[in-house]
C-alpha angles and dihedrals in degrees: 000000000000097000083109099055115079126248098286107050091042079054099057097037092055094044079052090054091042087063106044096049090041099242117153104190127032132145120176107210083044092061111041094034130051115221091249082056095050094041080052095048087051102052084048095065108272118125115249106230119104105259100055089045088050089052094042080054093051102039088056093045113035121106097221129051124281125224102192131199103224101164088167100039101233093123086055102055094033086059094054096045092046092050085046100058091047090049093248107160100228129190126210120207143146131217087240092062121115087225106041093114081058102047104055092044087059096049088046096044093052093022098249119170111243129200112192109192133194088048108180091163140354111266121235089239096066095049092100102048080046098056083033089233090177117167124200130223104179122299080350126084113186139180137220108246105179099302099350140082106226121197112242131233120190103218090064120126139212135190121168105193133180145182094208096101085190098054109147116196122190111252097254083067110037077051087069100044140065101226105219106191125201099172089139117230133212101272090039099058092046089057094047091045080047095060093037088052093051089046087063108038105023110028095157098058077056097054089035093055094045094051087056100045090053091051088055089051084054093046096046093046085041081051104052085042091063093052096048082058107050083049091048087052097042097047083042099058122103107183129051119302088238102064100029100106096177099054086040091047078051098049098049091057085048097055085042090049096046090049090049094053089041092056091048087045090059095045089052084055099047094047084045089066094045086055090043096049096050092052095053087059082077083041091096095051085043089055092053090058096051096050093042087055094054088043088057094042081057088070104090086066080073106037125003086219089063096089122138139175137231086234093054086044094056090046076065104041091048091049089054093051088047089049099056085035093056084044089057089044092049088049096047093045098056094049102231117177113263091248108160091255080060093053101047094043085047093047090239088144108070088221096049086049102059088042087055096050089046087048092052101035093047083052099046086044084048105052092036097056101031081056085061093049123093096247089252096066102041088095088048091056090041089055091041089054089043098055086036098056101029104032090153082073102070127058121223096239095037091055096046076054102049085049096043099241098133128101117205105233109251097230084054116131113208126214120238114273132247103265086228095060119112104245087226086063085048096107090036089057091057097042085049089055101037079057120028093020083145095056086043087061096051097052086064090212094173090044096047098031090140098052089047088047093053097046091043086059097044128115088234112023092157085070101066150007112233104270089251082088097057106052085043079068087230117153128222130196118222084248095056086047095052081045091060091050091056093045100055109007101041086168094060087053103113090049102050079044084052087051110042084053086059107037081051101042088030093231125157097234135359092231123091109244112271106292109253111174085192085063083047097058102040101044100028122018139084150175095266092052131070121227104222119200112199104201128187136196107322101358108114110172096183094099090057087046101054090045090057102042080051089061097037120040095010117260082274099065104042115083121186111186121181109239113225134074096061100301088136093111093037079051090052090040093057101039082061100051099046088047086065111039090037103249135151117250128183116191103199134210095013086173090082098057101038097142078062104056100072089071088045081060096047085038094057100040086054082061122105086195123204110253087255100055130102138168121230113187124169132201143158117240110289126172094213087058097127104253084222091066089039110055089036084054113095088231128226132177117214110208132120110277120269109249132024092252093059091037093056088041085053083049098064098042084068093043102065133208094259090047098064093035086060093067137050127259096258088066102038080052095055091047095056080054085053092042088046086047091045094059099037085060097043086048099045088064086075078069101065123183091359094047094032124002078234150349108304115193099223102169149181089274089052097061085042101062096037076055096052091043087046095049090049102047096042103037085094115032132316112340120233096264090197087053090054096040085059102048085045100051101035111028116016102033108356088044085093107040112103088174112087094205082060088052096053098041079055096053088050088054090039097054092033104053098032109054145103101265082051090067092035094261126131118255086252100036107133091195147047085226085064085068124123124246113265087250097057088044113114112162117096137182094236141355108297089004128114134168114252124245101225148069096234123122089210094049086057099049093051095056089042091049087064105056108101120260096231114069117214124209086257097076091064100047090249116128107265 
């Protein structure tokens, strides 16, 4: 009756029964299953925690059939390996398939057990089987599927299973099935990342424990076979107990055989503690991952498009173990000495080790997800992780602050303001004492008004307290810093946020690395996963795609095809047909046809897809996108990158090596100008309507074409700057712009950026030979910045590499 609540509510309902029929001690699982079943019901593939072992109970016990909630599809494998190993023939099928009538004639008729997966609804057709509406004629009993009468066999089986958690089903339906749910819960998936965890790292406890466990099975059997035998031979005497040798001879092996197993039955225990004890030393790192992966469920709240799945979460989990596994190999391999550096870097130190695998497995969370969010969300995530996984670290009232969910009282007297203090931070100053005025006294604002008055006015003031703090040995958390930002400095807001998320998940920087989809293809994806690009205004991937299509498979074997206007069976027609031959197929601007793309997930989970193949599919954000598509998709988001810095470093992944090599240094100069250009315009858009009067969509075609109009007009000798300036402004970047102040801040940059100083030639030089040495050389881009000399991608990348991750107003010609 409860298969279908999760953990926590079968918890509480069976601790309600417990009390009201007086029974002290019972545990489920205990009773139905003997520790031998269960051990056996593990190594098949069923997680260990309670609650899996409790559904796989019920699935192989219950009388109706059970429609059962698997998002990650654990239940699913687990029930054909374990139908496997006990020599059940077992059937597959899907309602989708073109078969499935058949199917299921064919499993009643010889009394198969079927298993129909992807399961949205129950299908009229099974209704009968279902109500077990069987009529007999005869020896025979048959059954109506669809238009026939099929003989019945009783030892026919039925599961219906689905991914969907949220599946509804009318009355006269739920009323038919035993719902099994295996929507994991907080303490479930500990224990299974517990157990996945130990498998890795500690094999040996595992097998330990489950050889114990599987002694104590045999003592407690040998047990009750003892006692079975004292009551057979004392039922079986005749004569009195006294003088009956034989049954007291009996009696006697049995007391020194039930002390024995006792003894050994202590000892088990004791040795089971000590197991026990050693695997909850990985119980903390197991704990971090369980509450990672709900912080991350909590996503859609956010975006419809967050959706993410337990399955893509233990591809994580698993890659953090390997890496600090391949870290101890590579320590061990080159024989370092065991210094304490070396122990902490090899994870020699239990300890160490479990703060190197949540280091690594809060990065690798980080980057992934953060690759999936639109770029304006990933601090929110990185807060959200933050307050979820160190709670201790915010304070109640500091963090209703830090969300702006306080009110200041009405009756509230505030004390006079510092003279220095901005009158726009005026209310934030009041929020910030009625509810930190403790924190407000120790920052000593009238005593150090200097020192408040000099960081207010700096450039960075995220980066560091006046140094007043410091020597009032007054200690402030990451988060009280990033209070006082806010506070004060609401336009440094988003650095001191960047910099609270790494000081806290001790990360090296709060970006994603540069997005590469070649890096995509070749160490993640593969040919049963989609790889889902989430574009937004103005961001087409299909030219990147094609490219590297192009590289990859060859131009033949790649087919993009533009979703709308009824192309959804020309769509089904083709995915079937790449599947098989091993193409490449990218279904584009999905957004349009979401109501179709429920049957393009069924569709692709019937494939049994060549190794080459993979699916490309591309959508703007939609709220009707189905979750289950959603969540089984590797995500991208498709925008430019946030920072100059990252969107330079995007611009040379798609200009290659041989590319630049190909050219001499004049054009690949002048196309550092253009990357540099490029950034500065896609940048300045955070600056909206100071920056732009309004969003412009500069793209990926758009420094494509300016490159290949580069690489033609320079490849000889000086371009024609005014040519360029025009293609530039009226038909590339300024083709767009209906605002004439846009137009003119375009032709600054324009003149500014693309001339003759920039590339170290006189104003009337006729020729590239008329330029300056490098080292006489002084104009720059920007401050610090100057062009390489050179035609090498590296030497690009270096001088890129050292530009600073945080863009001041500065860069963009705005007042700071």
């Amino acid at each position: 009756y409860i298969s279908g609540e999760d953990e926590d509510k079968r918890r509480h309902m069976q601790a309600a029964w417990r009390e009201k029929l007086g029974v002290k001690h019972y545990v489920f699982k205990d009773f139905m299953r003997t520790e031998s079943k269960l051990l056996a019901y593990k190594s098949e593939g069923l997680p260990a925690d309670d609650l899996s072992m409790e559904n796989g109970i019920v699935i192989l016990e219950s009388m109706q059939t059970c429609l059962i909630i698997d998002p990650a599809q654990q239940a699913f494998e687990w029930l054909k390996t374990h139908f496997a190993h006990n020599r059940i023939t077992v059937d597959t099928t899907t309602a989708a398939d073109d078969r499935f009538q058949t199917t299921l004639e064919l499993s009643v008729r010889f009394g198969k057990t079927l298993i129909i997966s992807e399961v949205d609804k129950v299908e009229p057709i099974l209704y009968p089987i279902l109500r077990q509406d069987l009529m007999t004629a005869g020896p025979k009993r048959t059954v109506q599927i669809g238009e026939k009468q099929i003989d019945w066999q009783d030892s026919f089986r039925l599961y219906l299973i689905t991914r969907n958690p949220n599946l509804l089903l009318p009355p006269d339906a739920a009323a038919l099935v035993s719902m099994v749910n295996f929507a994991i819960t907080r303490s479930g998936l500990e224990g299974q990342l517990l157990g996945v965890t130990l498998q890795h790292e500690k094999p040996e406890l595992e097998e330990q424990k489950s050889k114990l466990l599987q002694q104590e099975e045999e003592y407690k059997m040998q047990l009750s076979g003892l006692e079975d035998t004292l009551l057979r031979d004392l039922a079986a005497s005749e004569t009195s107990l006294l003088e009956n040798k034989a049954l007291i001879d009996s009696l006697n092996q049995i007391k020194s055989k039930s002390v024995t197993i006792v003894q050994s039955l202590e000892e088990s225990h004791s040795l089971q503690e000590s197991i026990d004890r050693q695997r909850n030393s990985y119980r903390s790192f197991a704990s971090v991952g369980s509450s990672l992966f709900f912080l991350i469920k909590s996503l859609p709240a956010v975006n419809h498009m967050y959706q993410f799945s337990l399955s893509v979460f233990l591809k994580l989990f698993n890659a953090a173990l390997k890496e600090n596994a391949d870290q101890d190999a590579l320590s061990s391999s080159t024989g370092e000495p065991h210094t304490l550096e070396t122990r902490r870097r090899s994870g020699g130190d239990i300890s160490d080790k479990i703060a190197n695998l949540k280091s690594s497995l809060l990065r690798r969370t980080y980057f992934y997800v953060c690759r999936s969010l639109f770029k304006v969300d990933r601090l929110l995530f990185g807060m959200h992780m933050c307050h979820g996984l160190f709670p201790v670290a915010f304070e109640e009232k500091e963090w209703d602050l830090f969300m702006g969910r306080t009110v200041v009282p009405s009756g509230h007297r505030a004390t006079k303001p510092p003279t220095w203090l901005d009158p726009d931070t005026l209310p934030a100053f009041n929020a910030f004492e009625s509810q930190l005025p403790e924190l407000l006294r120790d920052m000593s604002l009238d005593n150090h008004a200097d020192d408040w008055y000099r960081w207010m006015r700096s450039k960075e003031p995220e980066a560091a307290l006046p140094s007043a703090c410091n020597a009032a040995n007054k200690k402030f958390s990451p988060f009280q810093h990033l209070l006082i930002t806010q506070t004060f400095r609401p336009d440094r807001v988003p650095h001191a946020m960047e910099q609270t998320v790494t000081k806290l998940l001790k990360l090296p920087t709060a970006q994603p690395p540069v997005l590469s989809l070649a890096n995509v293809v070749d160490e993640e994806s593969s040919n049963t996963e989609p790889i889902l690009l989430v574009t937004t205004a103005g961001a087409d991937p299909s030219q990147e795609l094609q490219d590297l299509a192009d590289k990859k498979v060859g131009r033949e074997k790649f087919t993009a095809l533009a979703m709308g206007g009824g192309q959804m069976e020309t769509a089904s027609k083709l995915l079937r047909e790449c599947a098989l031959q091993g193409s490449w197929l990218c279904l584009k601007n999905l957004h349009l046809v979401v109501a179709w793309l429920p049957q393009l997930e069924k569709e692709f989970n019937m494939l049994e897809p060549h190794e080459s193949f993979r699916l490309w599919l591309t959508s703007e954000p939609h709220d009707k996108f189905p979750a289950l598509l959603l969540s089984q998709s590797l995500k991208v988001t498709f925008e430019a990158p946030p920072g100059i810095k990252n969107n330079m470093m995007k611009t040379y992944t798609l200009w290659s090596h041989d590319f630049l090599r190909n050219l001499s240094p004049f054009p690949a100069q002048v196309l550092f100008i253009l990357a540099w250009f490029h950034a500065i315009l896609q940048e300045r858009r955070n600056y909206i309507p100071q920056g732009w009067v309004k969003f412009h969509e500069f793209s990926t075609a758009d420094l494509r074409c300016a490159a290949d109009i580069i690489v033609a007009n320079c490849s000889k000798d000086l371009p024609d700057w005014p040519t360029l300036y025009g293609l530039f402004e009226n038909a590339i970047y300024g083709g767009r712009m209906d605002s004439n102040a846009d137009v003119r801040i375009l032709r600054t940059y324009l003149s500014g950026y693309f001339n003759n100083e920039m590339l170290g030639l006189g104003h009337n030089a006729k020729s590239i030979k008329d330029a300056a040495p490098p080292s006489k050389r002084t104009t720059q881009l920007s401050k610090g910045l100057s062009i390489p000399q050179s035609n090498q991608h590296d030497d690009f990348l270096k001088v890129i590499g050292n530009l600073s991750d945080v863009d001041g107003p500065q860069h963009f010609m705005l007042p700071a």
